[in-house]
DRENMI-654200 format. One line per 3 residues: their letters; for each residue x, y, z of N, C-alpha, C. Coordinates in steps of 0.02 Angstrom, whole numbers, plus 32768, in hexadecimal, padded with zeros to 4 digits. Layout:
<atoms>
a> X:Y:Z:X:Y:Z:X:Y:Z  ...;
</atoms>
This chain:
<atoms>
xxx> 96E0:27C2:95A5:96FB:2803:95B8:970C:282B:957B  96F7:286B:9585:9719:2891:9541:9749:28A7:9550  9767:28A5:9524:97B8:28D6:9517:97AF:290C:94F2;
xxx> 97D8:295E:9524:97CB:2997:9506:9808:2993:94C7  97F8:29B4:9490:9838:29C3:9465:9874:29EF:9473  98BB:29DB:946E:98E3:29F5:9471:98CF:2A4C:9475;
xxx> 98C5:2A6C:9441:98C0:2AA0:9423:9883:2ACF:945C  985D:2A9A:9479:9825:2ABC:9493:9831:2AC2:94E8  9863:2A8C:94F4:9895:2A7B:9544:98AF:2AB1:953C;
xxx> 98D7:2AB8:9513:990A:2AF8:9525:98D7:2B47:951C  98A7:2B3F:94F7:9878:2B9B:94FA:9868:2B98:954E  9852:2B4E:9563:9837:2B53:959B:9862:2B65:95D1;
xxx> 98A5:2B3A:95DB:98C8:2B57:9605:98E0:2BA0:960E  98E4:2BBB:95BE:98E6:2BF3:95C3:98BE:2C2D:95D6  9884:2C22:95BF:9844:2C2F:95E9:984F:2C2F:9638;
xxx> 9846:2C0C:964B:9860:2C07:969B:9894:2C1E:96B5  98BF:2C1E:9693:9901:2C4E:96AF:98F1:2C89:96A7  98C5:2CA8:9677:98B5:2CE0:9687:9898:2CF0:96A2;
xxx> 9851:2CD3:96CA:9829:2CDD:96FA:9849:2CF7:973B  9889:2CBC:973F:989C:2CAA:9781:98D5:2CE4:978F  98E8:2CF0:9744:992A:2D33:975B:990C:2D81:9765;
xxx> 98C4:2D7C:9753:988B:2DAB:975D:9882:2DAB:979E  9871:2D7E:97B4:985A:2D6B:97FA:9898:2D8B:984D  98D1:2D75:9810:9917:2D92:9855:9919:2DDF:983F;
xxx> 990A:2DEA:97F1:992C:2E3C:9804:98F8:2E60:9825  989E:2E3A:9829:9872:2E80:984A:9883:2E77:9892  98AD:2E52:989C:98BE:2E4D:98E2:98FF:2E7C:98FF;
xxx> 9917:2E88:98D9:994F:2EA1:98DB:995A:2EFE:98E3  9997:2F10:990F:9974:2F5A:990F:99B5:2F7A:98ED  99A6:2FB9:98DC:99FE:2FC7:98B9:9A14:3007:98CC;
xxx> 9A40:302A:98D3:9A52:3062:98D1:9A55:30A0:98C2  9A2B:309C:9864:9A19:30AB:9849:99DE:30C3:983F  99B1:30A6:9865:995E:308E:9852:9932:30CC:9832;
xxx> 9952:310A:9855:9926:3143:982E:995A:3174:9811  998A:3162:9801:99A6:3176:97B0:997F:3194:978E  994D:3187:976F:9921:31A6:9746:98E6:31AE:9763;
xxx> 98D4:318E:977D:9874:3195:97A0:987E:31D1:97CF  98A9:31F6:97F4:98C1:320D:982B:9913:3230:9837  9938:3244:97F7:9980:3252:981C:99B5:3264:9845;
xxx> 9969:32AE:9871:998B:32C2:988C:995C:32AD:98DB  9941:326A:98EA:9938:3247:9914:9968:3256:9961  999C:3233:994F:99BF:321C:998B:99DF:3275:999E;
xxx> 99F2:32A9:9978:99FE:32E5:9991:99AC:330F:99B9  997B:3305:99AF:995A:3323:99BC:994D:331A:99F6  9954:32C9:9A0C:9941:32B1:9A63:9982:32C2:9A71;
xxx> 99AF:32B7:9A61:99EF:32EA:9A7E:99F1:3316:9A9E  99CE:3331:9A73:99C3:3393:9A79:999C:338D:9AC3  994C:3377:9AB1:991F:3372:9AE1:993A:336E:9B08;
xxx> 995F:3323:9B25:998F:32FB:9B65:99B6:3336:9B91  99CB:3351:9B64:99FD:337A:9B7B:99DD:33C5:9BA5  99A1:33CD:9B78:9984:340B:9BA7:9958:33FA:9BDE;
xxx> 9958:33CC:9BD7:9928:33B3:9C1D:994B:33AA:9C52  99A0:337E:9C44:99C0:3359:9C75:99ED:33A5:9C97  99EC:33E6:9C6E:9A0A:341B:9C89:99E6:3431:9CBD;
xxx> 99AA:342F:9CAF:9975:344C:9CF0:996F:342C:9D28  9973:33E7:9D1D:9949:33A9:9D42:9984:3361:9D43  99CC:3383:9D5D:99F3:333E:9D50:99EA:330E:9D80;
xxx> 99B5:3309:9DA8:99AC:32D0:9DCE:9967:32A3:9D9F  9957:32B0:9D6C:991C:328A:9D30:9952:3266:9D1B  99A3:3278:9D0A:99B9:323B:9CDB:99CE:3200:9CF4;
xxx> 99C4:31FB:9D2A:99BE:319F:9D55:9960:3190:9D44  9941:31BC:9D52:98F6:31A8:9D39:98F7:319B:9D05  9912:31AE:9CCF:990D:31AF:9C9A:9918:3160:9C73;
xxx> 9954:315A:9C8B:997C:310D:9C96:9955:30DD:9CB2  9939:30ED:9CE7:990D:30BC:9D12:98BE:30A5:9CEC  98C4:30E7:9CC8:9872:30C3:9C9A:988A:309C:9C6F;
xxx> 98AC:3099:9C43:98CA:306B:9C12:98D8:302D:9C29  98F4:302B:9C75:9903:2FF6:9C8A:98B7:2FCC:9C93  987C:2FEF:9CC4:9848:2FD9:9CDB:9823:2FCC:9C8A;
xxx> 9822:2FEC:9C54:9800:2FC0:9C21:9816:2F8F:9BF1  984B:2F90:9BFB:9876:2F48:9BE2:9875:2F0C:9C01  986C:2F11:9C34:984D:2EC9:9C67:9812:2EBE:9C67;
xxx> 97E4:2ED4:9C65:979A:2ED7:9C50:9787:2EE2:9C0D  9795:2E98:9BF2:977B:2E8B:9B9A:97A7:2E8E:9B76  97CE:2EB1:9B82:980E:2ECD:9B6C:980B:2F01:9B4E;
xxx> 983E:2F1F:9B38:9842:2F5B:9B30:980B:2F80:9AE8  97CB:2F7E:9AFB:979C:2FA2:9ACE:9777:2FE3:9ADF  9791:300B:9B11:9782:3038:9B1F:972A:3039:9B47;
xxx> 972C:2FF8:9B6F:96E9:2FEA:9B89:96F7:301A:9BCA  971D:3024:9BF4:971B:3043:9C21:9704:3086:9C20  96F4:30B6:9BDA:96F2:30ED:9BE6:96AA:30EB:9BE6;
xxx> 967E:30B2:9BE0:9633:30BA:9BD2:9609:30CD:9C0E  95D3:30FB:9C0F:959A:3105:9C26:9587:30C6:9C4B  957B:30D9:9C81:9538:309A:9C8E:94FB:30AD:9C68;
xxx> 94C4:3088:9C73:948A:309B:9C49:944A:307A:9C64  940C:3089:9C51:93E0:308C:9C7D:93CA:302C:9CA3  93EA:3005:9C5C:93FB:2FBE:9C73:942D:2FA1:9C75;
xxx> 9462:2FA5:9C85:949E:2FA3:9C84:94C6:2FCB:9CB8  94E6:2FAF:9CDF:951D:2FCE:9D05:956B:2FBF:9CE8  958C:2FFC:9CE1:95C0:2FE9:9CAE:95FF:2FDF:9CE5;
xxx> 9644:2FD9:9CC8:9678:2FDB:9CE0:9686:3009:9D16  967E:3038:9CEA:9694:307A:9D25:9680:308B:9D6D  9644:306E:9D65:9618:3070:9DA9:9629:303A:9DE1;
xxx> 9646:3016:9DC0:9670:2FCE:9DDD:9693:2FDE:9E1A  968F:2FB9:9E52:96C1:2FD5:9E9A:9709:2FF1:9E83  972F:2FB1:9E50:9769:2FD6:9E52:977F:301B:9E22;
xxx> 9753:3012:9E12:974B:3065:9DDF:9735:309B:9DD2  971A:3085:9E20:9705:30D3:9E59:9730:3115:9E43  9757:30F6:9E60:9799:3137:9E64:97CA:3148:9E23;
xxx> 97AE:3123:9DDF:97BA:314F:9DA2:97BF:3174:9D9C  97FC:31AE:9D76:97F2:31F1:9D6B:97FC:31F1:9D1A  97E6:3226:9D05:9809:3231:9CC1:97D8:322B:9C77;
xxx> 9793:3217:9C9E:9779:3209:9C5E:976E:3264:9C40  975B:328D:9C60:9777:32D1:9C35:9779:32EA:9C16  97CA:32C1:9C37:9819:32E4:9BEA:9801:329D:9BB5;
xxx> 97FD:3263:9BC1:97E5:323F:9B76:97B6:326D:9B50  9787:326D:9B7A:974C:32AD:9B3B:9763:32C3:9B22  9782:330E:9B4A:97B4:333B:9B29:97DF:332A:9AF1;
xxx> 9824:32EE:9AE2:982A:32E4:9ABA:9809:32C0:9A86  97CE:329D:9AA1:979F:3280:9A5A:9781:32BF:9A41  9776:32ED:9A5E:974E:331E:9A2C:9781:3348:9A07;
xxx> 97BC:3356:9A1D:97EF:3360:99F0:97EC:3329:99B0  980B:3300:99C1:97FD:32CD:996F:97C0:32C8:9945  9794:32E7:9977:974D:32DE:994E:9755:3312:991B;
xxx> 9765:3343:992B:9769:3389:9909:9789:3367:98C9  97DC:3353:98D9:980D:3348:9895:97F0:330A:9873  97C5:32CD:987D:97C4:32A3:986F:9785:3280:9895;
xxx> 9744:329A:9868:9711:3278:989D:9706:3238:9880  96F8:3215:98BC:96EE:31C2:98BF:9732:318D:98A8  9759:31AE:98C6:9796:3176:98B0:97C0:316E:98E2;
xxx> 97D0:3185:9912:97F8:3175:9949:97E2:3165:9985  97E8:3109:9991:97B6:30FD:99C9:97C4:3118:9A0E  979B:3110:9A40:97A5:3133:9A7B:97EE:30EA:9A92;
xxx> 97F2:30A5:9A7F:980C:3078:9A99:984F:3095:9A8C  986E:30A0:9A56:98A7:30C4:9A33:98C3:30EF:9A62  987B:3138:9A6E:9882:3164:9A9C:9898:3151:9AEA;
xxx> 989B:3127:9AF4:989F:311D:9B27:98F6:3107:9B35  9901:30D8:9AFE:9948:30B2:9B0A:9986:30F4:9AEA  995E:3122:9AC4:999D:315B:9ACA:9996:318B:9B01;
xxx> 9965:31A1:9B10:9957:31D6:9B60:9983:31BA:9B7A  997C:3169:9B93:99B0:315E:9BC8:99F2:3158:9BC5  99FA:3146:9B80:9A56:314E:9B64:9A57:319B:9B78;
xxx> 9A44:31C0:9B41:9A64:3212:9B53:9A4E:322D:9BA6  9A28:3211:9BB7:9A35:322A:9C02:9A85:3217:9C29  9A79:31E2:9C18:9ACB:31B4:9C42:9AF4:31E5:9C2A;
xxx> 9B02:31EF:9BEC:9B36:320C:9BCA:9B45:3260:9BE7  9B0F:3280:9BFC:9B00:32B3:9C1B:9B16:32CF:9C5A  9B17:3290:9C7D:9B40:3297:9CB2:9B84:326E:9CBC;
xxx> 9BB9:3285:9C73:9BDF:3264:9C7F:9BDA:3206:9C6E  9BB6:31E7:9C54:9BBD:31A4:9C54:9BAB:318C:9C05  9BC1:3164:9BF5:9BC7:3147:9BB1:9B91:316C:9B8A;
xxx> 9BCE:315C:9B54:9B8B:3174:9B02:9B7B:3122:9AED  9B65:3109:9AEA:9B73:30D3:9AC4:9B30:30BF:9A7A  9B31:309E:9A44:9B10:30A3:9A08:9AE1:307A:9A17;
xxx> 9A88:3096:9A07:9A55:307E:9A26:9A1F:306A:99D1  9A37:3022:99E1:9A05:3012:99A0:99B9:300C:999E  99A0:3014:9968:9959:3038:997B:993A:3016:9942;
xxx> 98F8:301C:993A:98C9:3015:9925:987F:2FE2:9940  9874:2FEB:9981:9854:2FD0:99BA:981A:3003:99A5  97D4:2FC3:99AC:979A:2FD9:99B3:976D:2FE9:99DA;
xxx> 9745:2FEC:99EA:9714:300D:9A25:96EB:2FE0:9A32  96E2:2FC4:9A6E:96B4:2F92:9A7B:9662:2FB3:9A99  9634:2F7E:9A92:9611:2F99:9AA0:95CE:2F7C:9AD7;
xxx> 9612:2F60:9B0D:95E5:2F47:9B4A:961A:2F58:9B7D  95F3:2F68:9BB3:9605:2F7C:9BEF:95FB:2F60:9C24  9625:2F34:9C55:95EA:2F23:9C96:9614:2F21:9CBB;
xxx> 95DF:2F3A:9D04:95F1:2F45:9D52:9621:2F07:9D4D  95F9:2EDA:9D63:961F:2E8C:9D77:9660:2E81:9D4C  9668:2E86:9D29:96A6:2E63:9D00:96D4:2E93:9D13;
xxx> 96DC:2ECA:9D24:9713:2EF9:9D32:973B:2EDB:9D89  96FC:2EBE:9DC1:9702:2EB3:9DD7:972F:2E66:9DDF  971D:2E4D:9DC1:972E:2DFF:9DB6:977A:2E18:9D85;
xxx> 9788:2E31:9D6E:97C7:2E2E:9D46:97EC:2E63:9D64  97E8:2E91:9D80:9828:2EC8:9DA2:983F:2EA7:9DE9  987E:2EB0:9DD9:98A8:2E8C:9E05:989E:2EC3:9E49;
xxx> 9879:2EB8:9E8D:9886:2EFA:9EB1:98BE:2EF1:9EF0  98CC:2F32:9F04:9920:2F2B:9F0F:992C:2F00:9F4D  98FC:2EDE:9F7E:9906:2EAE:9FB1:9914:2E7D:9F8B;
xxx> 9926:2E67:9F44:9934:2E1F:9F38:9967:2DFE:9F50  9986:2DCB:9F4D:99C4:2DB6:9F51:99DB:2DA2:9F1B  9A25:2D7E:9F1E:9A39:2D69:9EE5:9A2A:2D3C:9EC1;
xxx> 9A18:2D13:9EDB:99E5:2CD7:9EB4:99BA:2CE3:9E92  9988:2D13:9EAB:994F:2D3A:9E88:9954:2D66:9E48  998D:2D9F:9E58:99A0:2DAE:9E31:99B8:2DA7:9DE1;
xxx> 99EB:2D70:9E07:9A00:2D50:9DBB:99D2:2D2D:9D8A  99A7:2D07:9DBC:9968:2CEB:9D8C:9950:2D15:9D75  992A:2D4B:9D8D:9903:2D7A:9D7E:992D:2DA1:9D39;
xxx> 9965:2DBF:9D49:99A3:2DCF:9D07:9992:2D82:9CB0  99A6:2D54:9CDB:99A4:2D1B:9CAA:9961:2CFB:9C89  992A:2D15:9CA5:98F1:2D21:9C88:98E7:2D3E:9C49;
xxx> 9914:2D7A:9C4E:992A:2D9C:9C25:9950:2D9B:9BD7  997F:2D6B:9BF2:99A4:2D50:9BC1:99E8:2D88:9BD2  99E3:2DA4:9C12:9A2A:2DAF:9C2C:9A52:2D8C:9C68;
xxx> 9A83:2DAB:9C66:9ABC:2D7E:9C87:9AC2:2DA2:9CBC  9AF9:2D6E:9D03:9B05:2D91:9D29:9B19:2DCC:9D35  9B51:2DCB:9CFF:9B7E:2E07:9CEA:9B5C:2E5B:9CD4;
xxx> 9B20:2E2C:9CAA:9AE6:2E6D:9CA7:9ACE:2E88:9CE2  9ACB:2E5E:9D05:9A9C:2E7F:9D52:9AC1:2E9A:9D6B  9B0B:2E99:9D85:9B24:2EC6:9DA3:9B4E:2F09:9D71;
xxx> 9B5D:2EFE:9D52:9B60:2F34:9D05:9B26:2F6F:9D15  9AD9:2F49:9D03:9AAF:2F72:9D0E:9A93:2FA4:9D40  9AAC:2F64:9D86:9AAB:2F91:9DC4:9ADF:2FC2:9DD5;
xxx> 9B0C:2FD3:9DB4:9B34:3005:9DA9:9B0A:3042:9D96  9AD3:304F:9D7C:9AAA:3086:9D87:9A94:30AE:9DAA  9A99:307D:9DDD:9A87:308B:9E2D:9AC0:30C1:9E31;
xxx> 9B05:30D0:9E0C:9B2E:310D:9E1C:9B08:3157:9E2E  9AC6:315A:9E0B:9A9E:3198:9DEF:9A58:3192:9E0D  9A49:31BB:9E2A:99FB:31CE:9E39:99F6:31C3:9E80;
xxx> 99B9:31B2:9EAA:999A:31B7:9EE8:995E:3178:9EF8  9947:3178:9F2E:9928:3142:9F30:9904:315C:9F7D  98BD:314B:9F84:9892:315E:9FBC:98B0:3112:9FE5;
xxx> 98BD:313C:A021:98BC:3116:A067:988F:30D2:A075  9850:30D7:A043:983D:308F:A06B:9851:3060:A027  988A:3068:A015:9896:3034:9FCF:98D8:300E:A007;
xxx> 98E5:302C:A039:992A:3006:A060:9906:2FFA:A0A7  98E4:3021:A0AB:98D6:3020:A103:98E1:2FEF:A11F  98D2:2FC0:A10B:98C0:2F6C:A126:990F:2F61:A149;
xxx> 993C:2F74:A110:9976:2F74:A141:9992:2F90:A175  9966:2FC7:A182:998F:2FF1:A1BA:9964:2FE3:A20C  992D:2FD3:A205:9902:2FD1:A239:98D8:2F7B:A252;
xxx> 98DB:2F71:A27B:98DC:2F31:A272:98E4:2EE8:A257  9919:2EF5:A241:9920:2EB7:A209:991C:2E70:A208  9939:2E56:A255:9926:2E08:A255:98EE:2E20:A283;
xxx> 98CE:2E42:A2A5:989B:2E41:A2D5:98BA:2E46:A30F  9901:2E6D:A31B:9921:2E6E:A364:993B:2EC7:A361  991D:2EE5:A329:9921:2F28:A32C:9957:2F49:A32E;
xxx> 997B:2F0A:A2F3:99C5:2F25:A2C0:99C2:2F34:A28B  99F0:2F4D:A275:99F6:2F47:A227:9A26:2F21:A1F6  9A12:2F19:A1B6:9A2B:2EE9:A193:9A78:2EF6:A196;
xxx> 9A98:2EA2:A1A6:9AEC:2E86:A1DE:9B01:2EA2:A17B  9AE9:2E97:A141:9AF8:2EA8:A109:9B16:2EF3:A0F6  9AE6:2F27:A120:9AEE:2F5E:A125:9B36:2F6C:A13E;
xxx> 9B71:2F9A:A143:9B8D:2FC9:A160:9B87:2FF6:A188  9B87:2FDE:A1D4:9B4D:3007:A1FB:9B5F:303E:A217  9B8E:3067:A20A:9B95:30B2:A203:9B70:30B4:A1C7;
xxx> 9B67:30A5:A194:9B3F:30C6:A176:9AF1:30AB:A16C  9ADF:307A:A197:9A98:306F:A19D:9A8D:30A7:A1DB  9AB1:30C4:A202:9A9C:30F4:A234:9AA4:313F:A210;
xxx> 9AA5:3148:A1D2:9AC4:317B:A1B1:9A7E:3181:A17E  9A67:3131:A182:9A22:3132:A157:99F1:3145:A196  99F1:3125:A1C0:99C0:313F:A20C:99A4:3168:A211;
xxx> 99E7:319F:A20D:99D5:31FB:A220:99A8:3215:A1E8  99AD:31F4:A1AE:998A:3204:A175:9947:31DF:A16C  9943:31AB:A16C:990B:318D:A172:98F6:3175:A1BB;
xxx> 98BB:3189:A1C4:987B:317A:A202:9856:313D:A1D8  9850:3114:A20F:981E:30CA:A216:97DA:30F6:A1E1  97C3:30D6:A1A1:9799:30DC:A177:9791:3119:A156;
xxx> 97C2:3144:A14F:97EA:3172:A121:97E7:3169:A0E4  97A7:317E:A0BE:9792:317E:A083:97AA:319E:A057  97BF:31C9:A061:97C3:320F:A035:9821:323E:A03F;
xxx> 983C:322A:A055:987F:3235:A079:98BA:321C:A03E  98DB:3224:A013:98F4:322C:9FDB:993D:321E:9FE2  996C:31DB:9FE0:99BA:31E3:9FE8:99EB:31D4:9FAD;
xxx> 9A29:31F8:9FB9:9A3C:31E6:9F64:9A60:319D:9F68  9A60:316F:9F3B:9A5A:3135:9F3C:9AA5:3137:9F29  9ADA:3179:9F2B:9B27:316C:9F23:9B37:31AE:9F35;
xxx> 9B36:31A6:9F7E:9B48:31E3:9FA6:9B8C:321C:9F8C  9B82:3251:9F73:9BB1:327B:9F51:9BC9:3280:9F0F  9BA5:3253:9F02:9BB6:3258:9EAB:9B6E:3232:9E79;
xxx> 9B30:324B:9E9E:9AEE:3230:9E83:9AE4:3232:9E57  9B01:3276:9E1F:9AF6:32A0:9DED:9B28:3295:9DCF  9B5C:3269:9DD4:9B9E:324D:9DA3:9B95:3211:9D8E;
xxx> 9B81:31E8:9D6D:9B8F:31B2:9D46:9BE4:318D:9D4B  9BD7:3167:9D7F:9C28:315F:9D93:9C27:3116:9DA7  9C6D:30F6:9DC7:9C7F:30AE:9DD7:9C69:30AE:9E26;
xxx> 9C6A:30EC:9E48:9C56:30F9:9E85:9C20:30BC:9EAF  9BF6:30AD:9E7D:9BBD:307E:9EA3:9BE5:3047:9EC0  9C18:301F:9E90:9C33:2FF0:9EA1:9C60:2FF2:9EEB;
xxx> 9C86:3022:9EF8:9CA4:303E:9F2C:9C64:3032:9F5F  9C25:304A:9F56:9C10:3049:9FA6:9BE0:3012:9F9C  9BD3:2FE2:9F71:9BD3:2FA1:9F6A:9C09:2F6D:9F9E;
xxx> 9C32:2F7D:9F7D:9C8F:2F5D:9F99:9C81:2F65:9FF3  9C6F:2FAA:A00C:9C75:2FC2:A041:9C32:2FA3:A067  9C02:2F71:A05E:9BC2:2F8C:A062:9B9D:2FB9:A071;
xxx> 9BA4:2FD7:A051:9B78:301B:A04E:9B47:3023:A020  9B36:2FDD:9FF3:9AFF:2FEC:9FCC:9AAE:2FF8:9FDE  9AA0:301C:9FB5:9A5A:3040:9FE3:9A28:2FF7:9FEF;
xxx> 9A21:2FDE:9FB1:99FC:2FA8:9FB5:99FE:2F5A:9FCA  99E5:2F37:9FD8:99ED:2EF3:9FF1:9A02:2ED3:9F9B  99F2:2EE4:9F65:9A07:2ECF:9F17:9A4E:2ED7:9F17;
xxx> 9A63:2F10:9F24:9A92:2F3D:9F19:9AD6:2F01:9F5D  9AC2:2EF2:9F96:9AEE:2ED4:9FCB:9AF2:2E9A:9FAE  9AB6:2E79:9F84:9AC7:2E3C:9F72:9AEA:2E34:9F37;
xxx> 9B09:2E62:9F1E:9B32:2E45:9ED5:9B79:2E30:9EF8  9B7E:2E42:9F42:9BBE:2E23:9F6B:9BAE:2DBF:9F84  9B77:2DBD:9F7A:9B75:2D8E:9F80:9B64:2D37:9F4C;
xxx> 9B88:2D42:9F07:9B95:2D25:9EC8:9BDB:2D13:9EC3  9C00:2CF1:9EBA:9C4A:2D09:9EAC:9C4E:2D2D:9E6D  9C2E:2D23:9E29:9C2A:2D50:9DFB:9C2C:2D96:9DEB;
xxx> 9BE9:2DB3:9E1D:9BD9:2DD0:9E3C:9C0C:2DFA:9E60  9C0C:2DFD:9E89:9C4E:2E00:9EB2:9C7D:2E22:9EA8  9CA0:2DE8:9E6C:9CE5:2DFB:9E41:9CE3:2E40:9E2F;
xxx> 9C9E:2E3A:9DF3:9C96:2E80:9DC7:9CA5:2ECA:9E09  9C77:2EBA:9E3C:9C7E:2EEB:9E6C:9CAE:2EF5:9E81  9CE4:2ED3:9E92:9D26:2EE2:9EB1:9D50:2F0E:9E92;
xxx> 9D51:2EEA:9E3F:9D72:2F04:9E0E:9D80:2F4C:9DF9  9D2D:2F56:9E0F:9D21:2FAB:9E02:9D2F:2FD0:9E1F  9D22:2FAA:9E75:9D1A:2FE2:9EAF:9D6B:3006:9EA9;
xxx> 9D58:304C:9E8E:9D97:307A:9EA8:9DCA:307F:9E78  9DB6:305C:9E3E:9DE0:307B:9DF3:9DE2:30B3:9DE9  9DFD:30D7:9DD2:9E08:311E:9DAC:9DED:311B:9D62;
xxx> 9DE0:30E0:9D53:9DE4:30C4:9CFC:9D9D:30C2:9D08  9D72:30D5:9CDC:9D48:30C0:9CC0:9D44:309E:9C9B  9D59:309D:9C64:9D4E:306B:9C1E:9D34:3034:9C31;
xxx> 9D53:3000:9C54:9D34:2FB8:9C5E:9CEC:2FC8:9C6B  9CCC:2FDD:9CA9:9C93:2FEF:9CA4:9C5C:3019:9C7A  9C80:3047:9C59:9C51:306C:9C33:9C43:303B:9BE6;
xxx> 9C87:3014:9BDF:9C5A:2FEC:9B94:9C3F:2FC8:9BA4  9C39:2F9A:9BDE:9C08:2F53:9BF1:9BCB:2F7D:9C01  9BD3:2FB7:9C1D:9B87:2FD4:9C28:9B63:2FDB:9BE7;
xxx> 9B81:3002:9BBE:9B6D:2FFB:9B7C:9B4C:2FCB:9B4F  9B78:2F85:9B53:9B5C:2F53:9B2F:9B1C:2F36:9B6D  9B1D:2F3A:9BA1:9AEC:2F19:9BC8:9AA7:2F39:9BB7;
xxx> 9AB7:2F74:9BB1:9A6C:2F9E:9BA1:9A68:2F90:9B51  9A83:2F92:9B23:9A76:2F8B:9AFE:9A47:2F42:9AF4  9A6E:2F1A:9B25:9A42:2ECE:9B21:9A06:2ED4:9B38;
xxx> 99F9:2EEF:9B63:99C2:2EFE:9B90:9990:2F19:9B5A  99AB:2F58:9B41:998C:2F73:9B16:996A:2F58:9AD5  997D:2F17:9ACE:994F:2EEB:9AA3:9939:2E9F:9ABA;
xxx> 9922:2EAA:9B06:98E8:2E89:9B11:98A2:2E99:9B08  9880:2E41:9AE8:9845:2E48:9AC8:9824:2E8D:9A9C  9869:2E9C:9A74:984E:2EC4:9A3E:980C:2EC4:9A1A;
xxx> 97F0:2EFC:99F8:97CE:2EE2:99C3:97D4:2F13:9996  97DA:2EEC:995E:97FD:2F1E:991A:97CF:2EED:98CA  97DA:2F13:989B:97B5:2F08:984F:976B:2F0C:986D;
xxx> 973E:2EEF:9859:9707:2F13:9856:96E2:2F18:98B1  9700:2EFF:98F1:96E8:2EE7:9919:96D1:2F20:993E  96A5:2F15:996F:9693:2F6B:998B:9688:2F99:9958;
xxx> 9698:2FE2:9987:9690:3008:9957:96B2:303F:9962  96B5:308D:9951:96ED:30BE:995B:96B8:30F6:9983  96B2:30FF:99CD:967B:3116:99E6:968F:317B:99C7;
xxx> 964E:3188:99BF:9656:31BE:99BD:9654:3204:99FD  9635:31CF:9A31:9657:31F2:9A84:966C:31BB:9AA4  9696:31D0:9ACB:96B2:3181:9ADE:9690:3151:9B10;
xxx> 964D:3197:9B3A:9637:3175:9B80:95F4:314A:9B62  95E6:3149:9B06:95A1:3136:9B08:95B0:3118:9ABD  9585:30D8:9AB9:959A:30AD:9A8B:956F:30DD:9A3C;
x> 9590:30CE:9A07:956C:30F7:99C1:9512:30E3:99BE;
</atoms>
């Protein structure tokens, strides 16, 4: 056996420690990231965010909701905003990402950054601040969105399908599906606190209101003044029929969801089952009907932020698309 020399053990380990401390920081995203490549980055989607969400404040739950739908699919590399293409069926086209809105306002603000800073701010980036400054827009957390996420450059139907949690799950499902992730229970209902903001087409609940065991009830889960309150609004295969998913305050970023959680009144069969976890549960009780925000608005914060760095890719990986719907 040979023996390496003292002198040449230690270049080597050092060698390797540098590989390996190379290896964690291209992984790593910072706060900072376009300091110099980009400064005035994070004000400019600001800016954008803000004139869009004045016209159109029912986009900043869409807005939120794309970030969410491409972070579960690959993780967060900005695959969801891609084109299908003449061999390839991409994400978007995917059942549950039918009813996407918003790709747009991403353009819109990528061609803003293109102007101040072409080829440096990925659409993936773009995506995880749109949906911070939207929240913030209507009232709901600012919280600090670390960045330097790359642009992936595969798209597919199937995998969007196979990884988005859709809202008939239960809790079992759920949490796996969350812990797939490398989040926690606590994340899943944190997250479903989003549900405070935006709307949702009638056949994403129907199942509950119109025959549900096959005796031509509705889900015993439901609150059935207000599954008859969903009725008048939704007709048996009601495609197109639009309800706000936090009756009177859709457009506030608030603790409100939890309250008609508590009450069952959640729109979704996802949404009824976070009553059924004790974990789960707790968080919901806790909320329903505070005056306080704080507890909720910082766990929302750090949850997205977690979210926000699944299956990154950063240092040389991908690439920085120069439109977001079509790979360079």
């Amino acid at each position: 056996m040979a023996f390496t020399k003292p002198a040449a053990l230690t270049a080597t380990i050092v060698a390797l420690l540098c590989i390996f401390c190379s290896c964690i920081n291209a992984q790593k995203l910072s706060l900072d990231f376009y300091k110099k490549t980009c400064p005035k980055a994070e004000a400019i989607v600001k800016h954008e965010t803000a004139r869009i969400i004045a016209v159109a404040p029912t986009l900043a739950a869409a807005l939120l909701r794309l970030h969410f739908h491409d972070c579960f699919v690959r993780g967060c590399d900005g695959s969801v905003l891609l084109n299908s293409t003449r061999n390839n069926s991409a994400e978007k086209d995917s059942i549950p990402n039918q009813s996407l809105r918003g790709f747009g306002s991403i353009d819109r603000v990528k061609t803003a950054l293109e102007k101040e800073c072409p080829g440096v701010v990925s659409c993936a980036d773009i995506l995880a601040l749109v949906a911070r400054d939207s929240v913030q827009l209507l009232y709901g957390p600012s919280y600090p969105v670390p960045l330097g996420r790359r642009d992936g450059r595969v798209s597919r139907n199937n995998e969007a399908l196979a990884n988005l949690p859709p809202p008939f799950f239960n809790i079992t499902q759920l949490k796996a599906s969350f812990a797939s992730k490398g989040l926690t229970p606590k994340d899943l209902v944190v997250l479903s606190g989003s549900h405070t903001i935006g709307t949702s087409h009638c056949s994403s609940f129907s199942n509950r209101l119109y025959n549900f065991s096959g005796r031509g009830d509705s889900d015993p889960a439901l609150d059935s003044n207000y599954a008859a309150r969903l009725r008048s609004r939704c007709r048996p295969n009601d495609q197109t029929t639009l309800v706000e998913m936090d009756p009177g305050s859709f457009k506030t970023f608030d603790e409100n969801y939890y309250t008609l959680v508590a009450k069952r009144r959640g729109l979704f069969t996802s949404d009824s089952a976070l009553l059924s976890d004790s974990e789960t549960r707790a968080y919901v009780l806790r909320h329903a009907g505070e005056q306080d925000l704080g507890g909720f608005i910082k766990d929302f914060g750090k949850s997205m932020v977690k979210m926000g760095q699944i299956g990154i890719l950063t240092g040389k990986q991908g690439e920085i698309r120069k439109r977001c719907a079509f790979v360079n």
